[in-house]
N, C-alpha and C positions, 0 to 999 in steps of 0.2 A: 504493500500500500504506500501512497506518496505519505513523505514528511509533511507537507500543505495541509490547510487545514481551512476549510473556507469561512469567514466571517462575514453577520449579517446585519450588520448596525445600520448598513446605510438602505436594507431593504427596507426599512421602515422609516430612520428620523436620517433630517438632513445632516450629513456627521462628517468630519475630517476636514480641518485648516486650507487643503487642495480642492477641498472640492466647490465646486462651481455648478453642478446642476442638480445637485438635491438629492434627493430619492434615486434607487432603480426603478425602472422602469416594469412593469410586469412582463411584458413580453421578455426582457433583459434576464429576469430573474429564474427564469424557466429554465433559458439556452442555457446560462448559466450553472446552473444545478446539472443537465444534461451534460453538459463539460466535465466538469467534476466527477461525475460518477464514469464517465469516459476513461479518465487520468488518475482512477482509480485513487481521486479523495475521498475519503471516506465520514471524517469527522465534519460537522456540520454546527456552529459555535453562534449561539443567539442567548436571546436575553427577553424577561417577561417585560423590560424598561427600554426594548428597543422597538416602540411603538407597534407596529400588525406587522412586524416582522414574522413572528410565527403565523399568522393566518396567512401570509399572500404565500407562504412556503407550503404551508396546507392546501391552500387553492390549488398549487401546481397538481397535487395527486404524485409527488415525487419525492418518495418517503424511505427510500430505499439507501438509506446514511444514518451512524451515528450522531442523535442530538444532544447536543448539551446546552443547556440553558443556566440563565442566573434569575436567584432570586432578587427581589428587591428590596428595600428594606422594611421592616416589620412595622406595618404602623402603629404611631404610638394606640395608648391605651388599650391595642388589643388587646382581649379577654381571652380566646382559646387559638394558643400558638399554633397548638399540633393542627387546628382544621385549617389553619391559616395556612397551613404550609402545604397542608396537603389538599385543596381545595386547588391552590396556586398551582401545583404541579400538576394534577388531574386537568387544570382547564390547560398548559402548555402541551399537554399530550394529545387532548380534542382536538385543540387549533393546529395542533402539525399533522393529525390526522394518524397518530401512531400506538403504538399498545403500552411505549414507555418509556421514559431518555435511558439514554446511555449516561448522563451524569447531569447534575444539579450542583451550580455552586451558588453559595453566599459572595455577592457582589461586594456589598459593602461589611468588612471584616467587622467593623463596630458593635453591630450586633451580636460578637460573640464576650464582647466586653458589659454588655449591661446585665441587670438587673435577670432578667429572663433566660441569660446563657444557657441555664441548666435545661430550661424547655425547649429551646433552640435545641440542641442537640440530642434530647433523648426525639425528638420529632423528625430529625434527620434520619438515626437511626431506624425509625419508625420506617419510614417511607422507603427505605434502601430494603429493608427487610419483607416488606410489602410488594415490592417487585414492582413497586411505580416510577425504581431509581435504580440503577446498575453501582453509580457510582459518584460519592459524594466531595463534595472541594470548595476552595476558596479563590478569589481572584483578586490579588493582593498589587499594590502602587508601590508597594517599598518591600524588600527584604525582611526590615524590623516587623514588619505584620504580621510575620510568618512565625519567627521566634515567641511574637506574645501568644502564640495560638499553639505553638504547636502542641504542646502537652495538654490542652484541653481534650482533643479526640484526636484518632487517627484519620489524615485525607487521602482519600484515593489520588486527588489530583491536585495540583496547583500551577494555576497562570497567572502568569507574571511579564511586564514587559520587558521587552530588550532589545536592543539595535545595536550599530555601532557608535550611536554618541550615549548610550544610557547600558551601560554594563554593569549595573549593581549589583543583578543575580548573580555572574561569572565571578566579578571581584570579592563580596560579599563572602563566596562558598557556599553560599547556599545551594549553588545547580546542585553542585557535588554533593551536599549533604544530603537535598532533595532525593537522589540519582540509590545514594547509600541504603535509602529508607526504603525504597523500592515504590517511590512515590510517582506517579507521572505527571511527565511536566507540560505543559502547553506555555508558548512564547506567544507576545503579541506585540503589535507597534510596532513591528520591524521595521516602517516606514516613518515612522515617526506620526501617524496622521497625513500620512504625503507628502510632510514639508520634507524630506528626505529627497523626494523626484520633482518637487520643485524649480522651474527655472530660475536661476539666482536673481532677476530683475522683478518677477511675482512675489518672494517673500516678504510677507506682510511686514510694516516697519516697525513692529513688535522684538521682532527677533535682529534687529540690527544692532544689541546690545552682544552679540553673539558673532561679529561682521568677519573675524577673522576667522572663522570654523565655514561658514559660506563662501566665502571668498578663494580658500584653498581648493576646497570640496570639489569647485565649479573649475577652478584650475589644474587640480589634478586627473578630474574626469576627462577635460578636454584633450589637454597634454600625452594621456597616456591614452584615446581613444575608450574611457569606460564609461558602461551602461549603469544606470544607479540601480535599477534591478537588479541585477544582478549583483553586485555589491553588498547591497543591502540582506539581501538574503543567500547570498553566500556566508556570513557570518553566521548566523545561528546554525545554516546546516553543517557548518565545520565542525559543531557541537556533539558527539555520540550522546549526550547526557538529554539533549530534548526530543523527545517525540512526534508532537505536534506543533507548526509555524503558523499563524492565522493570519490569513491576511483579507482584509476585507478590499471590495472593489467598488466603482463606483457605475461599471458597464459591463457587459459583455466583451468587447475590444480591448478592454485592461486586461480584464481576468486570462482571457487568452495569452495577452503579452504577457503575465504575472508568468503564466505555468510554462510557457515555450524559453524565456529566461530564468525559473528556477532549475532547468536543466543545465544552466551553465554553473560549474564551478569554479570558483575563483580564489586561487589560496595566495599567491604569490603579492600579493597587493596589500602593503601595508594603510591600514586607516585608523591607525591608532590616535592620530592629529583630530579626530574626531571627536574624542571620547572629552563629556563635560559631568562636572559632577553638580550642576546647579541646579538645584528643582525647579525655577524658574523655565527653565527650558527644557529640562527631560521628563515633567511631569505635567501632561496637559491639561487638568486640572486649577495650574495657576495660569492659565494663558487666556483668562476669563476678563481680562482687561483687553482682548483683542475687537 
């Protein structure tokens, strides 16, 4: 099976710093899917907070992939956790039209810090053991998320970002220690949100506090004739420690281009000149001033 892993954030809300025309398109979303199962993707990475993302994927009738979905956060004063959760997951399995995910993660890790922790996870448990979940995880923004949780329960799975300018997991240890647990890992944001394949004259004047990491980027691709595709996901796949690469697309014609360049590898290319350690920029989350 490929390393890819397709992401669906933009079948539903309009998402990522590049993008320019919003949503997939339905008929997009189909070919799309039909690609993937072609190129033998198999994992399929959505979200109950990524608007009808799971119903237009339902609509297709093209169910034949591992889904993993995230939950969202537990709203306040709920009263009965466990129906909540499992109400949650029963309706993401209806709207994809399937008998059950392949995994369920907690989006926002916080919720394992409150008050309610304990019903949070015996509810987890609940639903993994009920056959309405294969496989239970978290989808964590920093490394340290990972340390405060880990000893509360065991994760089947943890995604995390990573590129070449946001290397925390690699630097941190944690892949490895992830890798040791016998935990699986999913990466995401290998593109950073796109500004990664960004033309250096497009990037937003948010990130010109950053101008020397763009300004090389743009000069060493030309100079040495490199694609940022390929670049960019050359680096996680040099990983044996990750499983799954998620990449979300914003058309048919990308997704193509995504999967025709993650056949190329690329080891000899130093882009270490890359790597930033400023949440300001590797964490898009603070990029809410754009």
């Amino acid at each position: 099976m490929s390393k890819l892993a397709l992401g669906t954030v933009q079948f539903g809300l309009d998402y990522g710093v590049s993008n320019k025309v919003g949503k997939v398109n339905d008929e997009d979303i189909k070919k799309i899917l039909i690609l993937a199962k072609k190129e033998n993707i198999d994992v399929i990475d959505t979200a109950i907070s990524y608007g009808k993302s799971e119903q237009v994927i339902g609509n297709t009738g093209i169910t034949d992939f591992k889904f993993i979905s995230k939950l969202p956060d537990i709203p306040k004063n709920c009263i009965h956790i466990d129906k909540w959760i499992e109400n949650s997951v029963k309706s993401s399995i209806i709207n994809l039209g399937i008998s059950h995910l392949d995994g369920i993660l907690i989006h926002n890790t916080s919720n394992f810090l409150s008050e309610n922790r304990n019903e949070l996870i015996k509810s987890l448990i609940k639903i993994k053991k009920d056959g309405l979940v294969k496989k239970i995880g978290i989808s964590i923004y920093d490394p340290i998320e990972y340390e405060k949780l880990m000893n509360m329960m065991r994760f089947d799975i943890v995604q995390a970002p990573l590129n070449i300018v946001d290397r925390r997991l690699v630097t941190s240890g944690l892949l490895s220690k992830l890798r040791s647990e016998g935990i699986e890992i999913h990466v995401r944001s290998v593109f950073l949100q796109g500004l990664l394949l960004m033309k250096r004259d497009s990037i937003p004047t948010y990130f010109e506090n950053w101008v020397d990491i763009w300004d090389r980027w743009e000069l060493e691709l030309k100079k040495n004739d490199l694609n940022p595709i390929e670049l960019c996901l050359s680096y996680p796949r040099s990983l044996s420690e990750i499983d799954k690469i998620i990449v979300g697309v914003e058309n048919y014609i990308q997704f193509n281009e995504i999967i025709e360049k993650s056949k190329i590898q690329i080891n000899n290319f130093d882009t270490s000149f890359m790597i930033s350690n400023d949440l300001n920029l590797i964490n898009p989350n603070n990029w809410r001033k754009l």
